[in-house]
VOMI-249958 format. One line per 4 residues: number of its first residue (from 1); their letters; for each residue z, y, x of N, C-alpha, C. Coordinates in steps of 0.2 Angstrom, whole numbers, plus 5000, padded with zeros to 4 digits. Layout:
NUM> a> Z:Y:X:Z:Y:X:Z:Y:X | ...
This chain:
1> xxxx> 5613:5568:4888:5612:5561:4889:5606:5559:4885 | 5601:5557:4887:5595:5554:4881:5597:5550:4879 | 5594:5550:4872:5594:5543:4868:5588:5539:4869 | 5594:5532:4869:5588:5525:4867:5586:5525:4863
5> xxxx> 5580:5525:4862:5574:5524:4855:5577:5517:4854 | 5577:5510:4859:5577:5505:4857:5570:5502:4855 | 5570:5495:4857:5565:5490:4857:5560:5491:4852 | 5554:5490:4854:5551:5491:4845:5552:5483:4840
9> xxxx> 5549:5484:4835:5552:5477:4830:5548:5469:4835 | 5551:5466:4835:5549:5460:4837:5544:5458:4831 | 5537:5458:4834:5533:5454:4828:5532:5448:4831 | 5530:5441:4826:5527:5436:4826:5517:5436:4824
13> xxxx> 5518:5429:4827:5509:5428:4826:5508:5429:4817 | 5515:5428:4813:5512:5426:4805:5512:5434:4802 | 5514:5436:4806:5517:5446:4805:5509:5446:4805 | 5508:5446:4813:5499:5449:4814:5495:5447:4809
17> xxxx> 5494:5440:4806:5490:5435:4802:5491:5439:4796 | 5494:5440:4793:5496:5442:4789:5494:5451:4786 | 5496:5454:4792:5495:5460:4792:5486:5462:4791 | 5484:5457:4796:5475:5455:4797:5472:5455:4789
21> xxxx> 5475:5449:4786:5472:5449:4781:5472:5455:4776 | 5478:5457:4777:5481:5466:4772:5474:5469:4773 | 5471:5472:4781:5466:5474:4780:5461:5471:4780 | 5459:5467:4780:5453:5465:4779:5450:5465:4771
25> xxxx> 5455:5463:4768:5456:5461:4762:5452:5469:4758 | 5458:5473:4760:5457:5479:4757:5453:5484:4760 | 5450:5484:4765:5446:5489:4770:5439:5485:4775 | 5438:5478:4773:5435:5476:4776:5435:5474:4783
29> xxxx> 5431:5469:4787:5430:5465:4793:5430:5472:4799 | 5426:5478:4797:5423:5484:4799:5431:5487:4802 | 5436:5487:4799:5442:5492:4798:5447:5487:4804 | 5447:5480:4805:5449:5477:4807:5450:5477:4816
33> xxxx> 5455:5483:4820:5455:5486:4826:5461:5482:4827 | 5464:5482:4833:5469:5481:4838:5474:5487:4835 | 5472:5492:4834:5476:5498:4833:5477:5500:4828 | 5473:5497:4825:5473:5500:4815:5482:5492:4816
37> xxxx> 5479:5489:4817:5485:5482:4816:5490:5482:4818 | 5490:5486:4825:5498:5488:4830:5501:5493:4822 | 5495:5497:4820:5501:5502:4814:5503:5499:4810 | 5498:5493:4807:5499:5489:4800:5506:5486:4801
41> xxxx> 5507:5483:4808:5513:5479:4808:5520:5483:4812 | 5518:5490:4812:5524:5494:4815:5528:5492:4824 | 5520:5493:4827:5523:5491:4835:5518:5494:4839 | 5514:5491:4844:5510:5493:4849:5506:5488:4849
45> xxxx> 5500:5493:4851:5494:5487:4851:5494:5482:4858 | 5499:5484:4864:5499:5479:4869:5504:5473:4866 | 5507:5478:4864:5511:5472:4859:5509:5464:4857 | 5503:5467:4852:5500:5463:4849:5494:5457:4854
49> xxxx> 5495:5459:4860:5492:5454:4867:5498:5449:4869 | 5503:5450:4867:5505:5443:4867:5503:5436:4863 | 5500:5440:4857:5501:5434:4852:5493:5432:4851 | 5487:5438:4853:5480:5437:4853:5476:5441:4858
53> xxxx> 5471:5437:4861:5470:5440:4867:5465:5445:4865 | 5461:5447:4857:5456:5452:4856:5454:5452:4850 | 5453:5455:4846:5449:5456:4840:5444:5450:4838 | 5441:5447:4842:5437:5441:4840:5443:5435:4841
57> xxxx> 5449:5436:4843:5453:5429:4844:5457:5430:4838 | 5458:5437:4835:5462:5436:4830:5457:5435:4824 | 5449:5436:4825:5445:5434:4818:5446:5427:4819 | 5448:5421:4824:5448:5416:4824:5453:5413:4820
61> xxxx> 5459:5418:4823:5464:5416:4818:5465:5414:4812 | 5461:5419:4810:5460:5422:4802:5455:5416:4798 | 5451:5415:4802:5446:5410:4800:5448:5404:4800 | 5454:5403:4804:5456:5394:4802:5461:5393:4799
65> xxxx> 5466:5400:4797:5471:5400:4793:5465:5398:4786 | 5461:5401:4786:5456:5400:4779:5457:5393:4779 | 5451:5390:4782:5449:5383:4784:5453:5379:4782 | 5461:5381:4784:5465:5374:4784:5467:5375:4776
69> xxxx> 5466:5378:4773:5468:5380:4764:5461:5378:4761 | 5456:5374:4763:5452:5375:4759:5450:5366:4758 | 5448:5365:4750:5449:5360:4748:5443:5354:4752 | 5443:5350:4752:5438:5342:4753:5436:5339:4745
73> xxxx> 5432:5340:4742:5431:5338:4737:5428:5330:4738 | 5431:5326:4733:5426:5322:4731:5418:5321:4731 | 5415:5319:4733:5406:5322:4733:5404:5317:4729 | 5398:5315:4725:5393:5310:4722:5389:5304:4729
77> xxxx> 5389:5301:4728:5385:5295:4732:5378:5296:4732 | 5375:5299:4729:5368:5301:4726:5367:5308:4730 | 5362:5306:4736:5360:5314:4742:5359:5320:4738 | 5354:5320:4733:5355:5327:4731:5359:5329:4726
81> xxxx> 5363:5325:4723:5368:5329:4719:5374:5330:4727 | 5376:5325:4729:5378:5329:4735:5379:5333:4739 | 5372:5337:4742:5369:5343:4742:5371:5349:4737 | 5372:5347:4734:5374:5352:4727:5379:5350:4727
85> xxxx> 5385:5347:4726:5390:5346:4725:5395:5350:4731 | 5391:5348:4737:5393:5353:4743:5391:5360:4743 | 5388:5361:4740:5386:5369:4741:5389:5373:4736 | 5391:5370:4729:5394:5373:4725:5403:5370:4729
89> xxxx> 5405:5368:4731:5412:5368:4734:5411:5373:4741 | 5408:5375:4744:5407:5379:4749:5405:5386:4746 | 5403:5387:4739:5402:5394:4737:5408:5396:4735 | 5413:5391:4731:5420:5391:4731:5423:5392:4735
93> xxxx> 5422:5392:4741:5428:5391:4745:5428:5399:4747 | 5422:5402:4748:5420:5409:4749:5421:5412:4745 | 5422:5410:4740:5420:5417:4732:5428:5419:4735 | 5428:5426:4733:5435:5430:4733:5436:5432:4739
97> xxxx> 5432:5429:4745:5433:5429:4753:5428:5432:4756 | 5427:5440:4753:5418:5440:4756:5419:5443:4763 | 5425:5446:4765:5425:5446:4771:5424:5439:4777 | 5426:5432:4774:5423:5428:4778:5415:5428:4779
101> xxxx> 5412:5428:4774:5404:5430:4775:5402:5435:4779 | 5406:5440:4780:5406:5445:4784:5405:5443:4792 | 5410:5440:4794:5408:5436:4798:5407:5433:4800 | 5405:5427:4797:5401:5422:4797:5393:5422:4798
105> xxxx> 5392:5428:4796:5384:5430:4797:5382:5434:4801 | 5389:5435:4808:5385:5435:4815:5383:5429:4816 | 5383:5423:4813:5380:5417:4818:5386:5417:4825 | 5390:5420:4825:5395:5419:4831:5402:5414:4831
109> xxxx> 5406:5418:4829:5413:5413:4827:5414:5410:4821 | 5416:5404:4820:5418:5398:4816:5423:5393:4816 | 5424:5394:4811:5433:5387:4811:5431:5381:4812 | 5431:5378:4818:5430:5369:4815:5431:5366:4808
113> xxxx> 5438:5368:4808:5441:5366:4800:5435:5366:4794 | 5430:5372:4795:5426:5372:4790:5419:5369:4790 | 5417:5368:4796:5411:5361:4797:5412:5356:4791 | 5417:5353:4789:5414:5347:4783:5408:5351:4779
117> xxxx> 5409:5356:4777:5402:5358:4774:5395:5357:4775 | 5394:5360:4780:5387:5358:4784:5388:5351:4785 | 5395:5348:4789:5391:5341:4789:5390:5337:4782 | 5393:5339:4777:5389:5335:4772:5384:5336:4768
121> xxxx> 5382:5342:4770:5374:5345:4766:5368:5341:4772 | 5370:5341:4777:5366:5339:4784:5369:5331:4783 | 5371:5329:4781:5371:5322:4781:5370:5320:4774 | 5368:5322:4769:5366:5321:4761:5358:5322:4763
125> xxxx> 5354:5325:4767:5349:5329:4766:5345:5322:4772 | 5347:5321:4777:5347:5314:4781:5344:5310:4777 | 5351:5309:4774:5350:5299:4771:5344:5301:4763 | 5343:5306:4762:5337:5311:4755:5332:5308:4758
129> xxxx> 5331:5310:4765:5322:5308:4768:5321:5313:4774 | 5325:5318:4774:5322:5322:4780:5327:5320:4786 | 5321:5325:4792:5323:5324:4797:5329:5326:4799 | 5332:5326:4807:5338:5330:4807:5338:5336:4807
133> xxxx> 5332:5338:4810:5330:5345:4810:5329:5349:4805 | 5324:5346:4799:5324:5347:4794:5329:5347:4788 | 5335:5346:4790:5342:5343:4788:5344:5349:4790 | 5345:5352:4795:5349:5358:4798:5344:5365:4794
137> xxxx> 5339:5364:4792:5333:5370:4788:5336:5370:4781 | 5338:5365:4781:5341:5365:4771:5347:5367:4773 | 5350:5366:4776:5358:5369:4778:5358:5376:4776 | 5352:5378:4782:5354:5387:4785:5350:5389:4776
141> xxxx> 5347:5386:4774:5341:5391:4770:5350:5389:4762 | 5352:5386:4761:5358:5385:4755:5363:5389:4759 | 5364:5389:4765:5371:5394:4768:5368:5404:4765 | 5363:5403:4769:5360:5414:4767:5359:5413:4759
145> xxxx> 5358:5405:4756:5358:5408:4748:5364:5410:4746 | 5370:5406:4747:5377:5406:4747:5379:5413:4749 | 5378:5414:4755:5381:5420:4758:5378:5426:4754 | 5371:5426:4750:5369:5433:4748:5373:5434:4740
149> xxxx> 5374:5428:4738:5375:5426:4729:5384:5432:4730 | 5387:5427:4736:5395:5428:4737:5398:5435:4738 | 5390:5437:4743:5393:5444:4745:5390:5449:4740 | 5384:5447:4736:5382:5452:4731:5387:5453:4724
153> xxxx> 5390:5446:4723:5395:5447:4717:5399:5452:4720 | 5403:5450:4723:5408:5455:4727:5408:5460:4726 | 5400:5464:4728:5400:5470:4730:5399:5472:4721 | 5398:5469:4716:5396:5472:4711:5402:5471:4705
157> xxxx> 5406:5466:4709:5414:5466:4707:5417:5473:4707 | 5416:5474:4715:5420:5480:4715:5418:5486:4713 | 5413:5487:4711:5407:5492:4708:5411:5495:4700 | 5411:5487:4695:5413:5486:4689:5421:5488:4689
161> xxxx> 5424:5484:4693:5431:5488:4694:5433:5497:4694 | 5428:5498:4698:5430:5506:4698:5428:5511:4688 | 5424:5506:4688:5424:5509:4679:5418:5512:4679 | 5416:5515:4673:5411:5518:4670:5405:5517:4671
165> xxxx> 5402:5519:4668:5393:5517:4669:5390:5516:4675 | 5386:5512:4677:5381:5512:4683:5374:5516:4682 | 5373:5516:4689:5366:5521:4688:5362:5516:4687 | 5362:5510:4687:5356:5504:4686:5356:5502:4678
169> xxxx> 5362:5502:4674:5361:5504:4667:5360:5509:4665 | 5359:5517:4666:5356:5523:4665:5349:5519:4664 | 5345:5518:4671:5338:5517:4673:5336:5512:4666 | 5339:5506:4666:5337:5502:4663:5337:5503:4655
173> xxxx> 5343:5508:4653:5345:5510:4645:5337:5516:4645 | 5332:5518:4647:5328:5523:4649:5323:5520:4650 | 5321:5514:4652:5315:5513:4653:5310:5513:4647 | 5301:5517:4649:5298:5516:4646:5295:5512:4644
177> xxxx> 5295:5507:4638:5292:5500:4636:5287:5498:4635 | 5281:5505:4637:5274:5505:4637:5272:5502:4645 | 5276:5504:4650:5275:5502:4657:5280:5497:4659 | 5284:5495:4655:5289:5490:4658:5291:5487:4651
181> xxxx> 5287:5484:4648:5289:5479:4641:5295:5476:4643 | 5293:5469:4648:5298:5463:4649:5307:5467:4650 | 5305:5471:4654:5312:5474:4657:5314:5478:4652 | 5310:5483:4649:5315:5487:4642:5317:5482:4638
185> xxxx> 5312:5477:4636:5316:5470:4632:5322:5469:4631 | 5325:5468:4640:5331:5466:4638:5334:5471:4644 | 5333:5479:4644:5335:5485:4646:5342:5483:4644 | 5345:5484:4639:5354:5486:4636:5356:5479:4638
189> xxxx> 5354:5473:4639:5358:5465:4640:5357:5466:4650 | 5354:5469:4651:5352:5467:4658:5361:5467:4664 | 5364:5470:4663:5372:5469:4667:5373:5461:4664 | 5373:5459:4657:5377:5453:4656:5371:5449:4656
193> xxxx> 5366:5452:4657:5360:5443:4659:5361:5444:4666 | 5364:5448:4671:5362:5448:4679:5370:5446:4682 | 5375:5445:4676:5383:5442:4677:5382:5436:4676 | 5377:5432:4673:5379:5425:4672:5380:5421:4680
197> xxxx> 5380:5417:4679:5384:5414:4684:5377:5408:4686 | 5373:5408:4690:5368:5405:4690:5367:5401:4698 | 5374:5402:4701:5372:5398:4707:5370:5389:4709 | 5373:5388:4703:5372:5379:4704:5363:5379:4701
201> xxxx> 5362:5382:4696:5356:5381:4695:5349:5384:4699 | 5351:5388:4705:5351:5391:4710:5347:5385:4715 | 5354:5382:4715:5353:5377:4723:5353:5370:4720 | 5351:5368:4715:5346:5363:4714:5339:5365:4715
205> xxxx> 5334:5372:4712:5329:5371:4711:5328:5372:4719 | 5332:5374:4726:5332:5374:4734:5333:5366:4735 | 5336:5362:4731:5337:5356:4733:5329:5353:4731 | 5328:5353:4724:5321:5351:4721:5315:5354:4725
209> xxxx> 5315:5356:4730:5310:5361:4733:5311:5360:4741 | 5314:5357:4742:5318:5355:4750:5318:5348:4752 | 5319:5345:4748:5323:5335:4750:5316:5333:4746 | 5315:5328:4750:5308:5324:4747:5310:5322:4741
C-alpha cells in the first residue's frame, strides 16, 4: 500500500514576505527567484502563485512592506533647508536597505508609500524658484547622489566586515610622494578621511548649485 507523503506546509503571504527578505538581505535582489523562495519557505514554487503572481509582484511586496515602516519627518518651512532635510530623511530611510536601491535603480517598480520624498524635494525646489521640470532635475540628480553614497557605503561596509586589510590601503600605505604628494599626505588616514560621513554636506553644496 503507498504512503501519503501529505500536504505540503500551508504557507501564508507574511511566510513569503519574510522569507524574501531573508534573501535579499543576505544574497541580494540578484538571488531573489520564485524557487530559491519555494525552498526558503519549505513548499513549491506553484505554491507560492497563490499568494504573488511573479517575481516583480513579490518585489512590490517588499517595497511597501518598507514604505509603510518608514518615517514622515517634520521638515523646515525654509525650500532649501527642506531639500536637505528631505534628502537626508530619504538617505535614512535607505541606509542598511541597499538592496532597495538595487531596485529602485531600474527606474521601474515603486511603493506609492514612498513618494513623500520626491514630492517634498519637488515641492521645496518649486516654491525655491524653479520650474516643475527643473524641480523634477533636482530630484533625479539628489536621488543618484543618494543612491551611489548608500550603495557605496554598503558595499564598503561589507568589505570591512570581512576583516583585514584592503588592497586600496596597500596602494595608498606605498605611494610615491614625489608623484603623488597630496595623496601620500594623507596615504595611512585615507579609510578614515573617506568613512567620514559627508552626505548632508553633500546635498547642500547640490542644493547651493541647483535652486536659485
Amino acid at each position: 500500500m503507498p504512503t501519503r507523503t501529505g500536504r505540503p506546509p500551508k504557507i501564508s503571504k507574511a511566510d513569503i514576505v519574510a522569507a524574501a527578505h531573508r534573501v535579499v538581505e543576505t544574497d541580494g535582489v540578484a538571488a531573489l527567484t520564485m524557487r530559491r523562495l519555494a525552498k526558503e519557505v519549505g513548499s513549491t514554487a506553484m505554491a507560492l502563485y497563490h499568494h504573488v503572481r511573479d517575481r516583480e509582484g513579490l518585489l512590490l511586496l517588499l517595497l511597501d512592506e518598507h514604505a509603510a515602516a518608514l518615517p514622515r519627518p517634520e521638515l523646515p518651512e525654509e525650500p532649501r533647508e527642506r531639500v536637505v532635510a528631505a534628502a537626508v530623511a530619504l538617505r535614512e530611510a535607505l541606509s542598511g536597505y541597499p538592496w532597495v536601491v538595487d531596485v529602485l535603480r531600474a527606474d521601474d517598480l515603486l511603493s506609492v508609500g514612498a513618494l513623500w520624498y520626491p514630492e517634498q524635494i519637488i515641492d521645496a525646489a518649486v516654491r525655491a524658484g524653479t520650474s516643475i521640470e527643473e524641480a523634477v532635475d533636482v530630484y533625479r540628480i539628489i536621488w543618484h547622489y543618494t543612491a551611489g553614497e548608500v550603495g557605496g557605503r554598503a558595499a564598503a561596509r561589507g568589505r570591512r566586515e570581512e576583516g583585514g586589510g584592503t588592497y586600496r590601503e596597500q596602494v595608498f600605505g606605498e605611494l610615491d610622494a614625489a608623484e603623488f604628494p597630496r595623496l601620500s599626505e594623507v596615504g595611512a588616514r585615507w579609510e578614515e578621511l573617506t568613512a567620514r560621513d559627508t552626505y548632508a554636506k553633500g546635498v547642500r553644496a547640490l542644493v547651493r548649485g541647483l535652486l536659485p
